[in-house]
C-alpha positions as a Python dict, from the first residue, in 0.01 Angstrom:
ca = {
    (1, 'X'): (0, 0, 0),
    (2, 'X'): (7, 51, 352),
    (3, 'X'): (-197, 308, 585),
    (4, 'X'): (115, 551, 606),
    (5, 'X'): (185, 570, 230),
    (6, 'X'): (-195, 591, 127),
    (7, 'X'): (-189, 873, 376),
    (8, 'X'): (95, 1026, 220),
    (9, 'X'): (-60, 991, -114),
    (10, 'X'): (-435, 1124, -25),
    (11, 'X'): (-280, 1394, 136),
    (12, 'X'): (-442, 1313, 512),
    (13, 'X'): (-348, 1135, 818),
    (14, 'X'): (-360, 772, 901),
    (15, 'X'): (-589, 884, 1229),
    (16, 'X'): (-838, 1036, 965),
    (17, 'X'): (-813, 714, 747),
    (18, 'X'): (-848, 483, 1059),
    (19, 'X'): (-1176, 699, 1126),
    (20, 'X'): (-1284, 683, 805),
    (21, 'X'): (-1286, 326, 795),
    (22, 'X'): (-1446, 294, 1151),
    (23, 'X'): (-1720, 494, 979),
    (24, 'X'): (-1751, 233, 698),
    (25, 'X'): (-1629, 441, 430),
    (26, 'X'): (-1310, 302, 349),
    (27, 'X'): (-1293, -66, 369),
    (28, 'X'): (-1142, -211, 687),
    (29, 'X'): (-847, -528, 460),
    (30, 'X'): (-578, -662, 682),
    (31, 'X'): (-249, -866, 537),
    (32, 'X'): (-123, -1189, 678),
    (33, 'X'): (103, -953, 915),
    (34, 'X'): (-208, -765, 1067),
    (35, 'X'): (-114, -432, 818),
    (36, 'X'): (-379, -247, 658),
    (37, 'X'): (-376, -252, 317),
    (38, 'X'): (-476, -35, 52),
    (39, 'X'): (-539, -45, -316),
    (40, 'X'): (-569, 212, -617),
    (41, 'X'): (-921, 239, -551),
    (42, 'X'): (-905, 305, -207),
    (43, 'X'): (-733, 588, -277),
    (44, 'X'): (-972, 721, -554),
    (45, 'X'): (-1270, 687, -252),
    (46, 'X'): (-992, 892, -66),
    (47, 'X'): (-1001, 1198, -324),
    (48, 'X'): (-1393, 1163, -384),
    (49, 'X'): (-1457, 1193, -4),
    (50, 'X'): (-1232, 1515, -22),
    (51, 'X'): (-1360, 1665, -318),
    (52, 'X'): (-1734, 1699, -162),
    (53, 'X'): (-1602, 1767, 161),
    (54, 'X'): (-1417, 2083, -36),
    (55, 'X'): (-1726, 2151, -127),
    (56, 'X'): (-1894, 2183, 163),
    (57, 'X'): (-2020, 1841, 202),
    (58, 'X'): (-2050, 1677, 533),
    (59, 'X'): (-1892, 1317, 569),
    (60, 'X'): (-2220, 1119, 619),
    (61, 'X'): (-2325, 1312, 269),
    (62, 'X'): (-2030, 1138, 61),
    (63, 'X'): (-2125, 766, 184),
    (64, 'X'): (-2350, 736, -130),
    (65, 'X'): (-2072, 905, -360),
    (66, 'X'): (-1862, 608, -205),
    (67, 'X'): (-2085, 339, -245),
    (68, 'X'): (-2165, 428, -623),
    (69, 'X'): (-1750, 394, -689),
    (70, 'X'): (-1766, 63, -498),
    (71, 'X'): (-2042, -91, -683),
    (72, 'X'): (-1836, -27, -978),
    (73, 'X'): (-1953, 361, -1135),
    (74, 'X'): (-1626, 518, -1295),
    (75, 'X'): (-1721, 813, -1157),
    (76, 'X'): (-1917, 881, -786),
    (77, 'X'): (-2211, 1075, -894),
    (78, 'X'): (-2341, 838, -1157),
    (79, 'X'): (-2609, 609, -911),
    (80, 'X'): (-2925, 780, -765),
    (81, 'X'): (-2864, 840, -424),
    (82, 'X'): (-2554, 1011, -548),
    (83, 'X'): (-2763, 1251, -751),
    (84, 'X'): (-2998, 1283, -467),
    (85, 'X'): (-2723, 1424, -233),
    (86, 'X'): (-2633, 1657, -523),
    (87, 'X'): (-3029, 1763, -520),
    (88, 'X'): (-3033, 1839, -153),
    (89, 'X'): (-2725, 1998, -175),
    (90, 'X'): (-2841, 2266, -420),
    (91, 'X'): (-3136, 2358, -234),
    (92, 'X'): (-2941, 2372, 114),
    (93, 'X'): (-2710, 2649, -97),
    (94, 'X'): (-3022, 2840, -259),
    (95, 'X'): (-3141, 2877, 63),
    (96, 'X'): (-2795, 2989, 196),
    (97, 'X'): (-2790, 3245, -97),
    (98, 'X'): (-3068, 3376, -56),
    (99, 'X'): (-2996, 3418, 335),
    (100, 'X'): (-2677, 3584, 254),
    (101, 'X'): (-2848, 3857, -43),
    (102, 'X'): (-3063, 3962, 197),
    (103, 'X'): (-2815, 4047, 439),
    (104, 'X'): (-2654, 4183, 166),
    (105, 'X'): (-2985, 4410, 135),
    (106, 'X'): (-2972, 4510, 459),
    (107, 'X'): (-2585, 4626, 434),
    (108, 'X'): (-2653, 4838, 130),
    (109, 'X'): (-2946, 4987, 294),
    (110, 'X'): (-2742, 5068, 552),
    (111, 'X'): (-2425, 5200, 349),
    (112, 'X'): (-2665, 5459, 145),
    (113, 'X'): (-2813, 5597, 533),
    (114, 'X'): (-2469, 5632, 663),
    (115, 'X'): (-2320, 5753, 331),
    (116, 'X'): (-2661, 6057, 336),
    (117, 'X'): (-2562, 6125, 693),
    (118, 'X'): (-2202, 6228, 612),
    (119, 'X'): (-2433, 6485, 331),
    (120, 'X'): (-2609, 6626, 577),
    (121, 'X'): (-2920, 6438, 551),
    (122, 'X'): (-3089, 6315, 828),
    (123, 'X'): (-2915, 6074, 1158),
    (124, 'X'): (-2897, 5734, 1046),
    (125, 'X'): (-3035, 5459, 1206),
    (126, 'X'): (-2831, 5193, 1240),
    (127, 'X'): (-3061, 4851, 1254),
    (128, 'X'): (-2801, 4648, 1228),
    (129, 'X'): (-2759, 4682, 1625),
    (130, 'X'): (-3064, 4592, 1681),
}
């Protein structure tokens, strides 16, 4: 198939696909007429890349996802470096979780002062503002 209808199919642009390929993860094939051209394949490296990326993956992080389904894995997470990016992955979102419950902390906290206030209890501080 050609860069348009791949396009079409992935659900993307042919600039993104061209960029992609400048990037080395989708392969760069030409056909006698100077077309790009596109197989089956290429278009399941297409919806991995997008998957992760829906996930919150950057596009350097799904090179090893690609180069597992190139080297012949079914599936892009089967090969170690695949499973690496997974690892890192997990952490980096533990970390964010934790980051975002302790906010969360901080906004309950908050909530109960403000709620006491409207009771009569004591000003509350807002440290939110600083």
């Amino acid at each position: 198939m050609r860069i348009g209808e791949l396009a079409a199919r992935a659900g993307t642009t042919t600039r993104t696909l061209r960029y992609y390929e400048s990037r080395g993860l989708l392969p760069a094939r030409r056909a006698g007429n100077g077309y790009r051209t596109y197989g089956e394949d290429d278009l399941r490296l297409l919806e991995q890349i997008r998957t992760l990326q829906d996930f919150g993956f950057d596009l350097e992080e799904t090179r090893p996802f690609v180069e597992c389904l190139r080297s012949g894995h079914p599936e892009g997470d089967s090969c170690p470096a695949s499973l690496a990016v997974y690892r890192r992955k997990l952490t980096e979102l533990d970390a964010l979780i934790g980051e975002l419950n302790a906010v969360r902390a901080q906004v309950g906290a908050q909530l109960v002062r403000a709620e006491a206030a409207l009771e009569g209890g004591p000003e509350p501080r807002c440290e939110l503002t600083g």
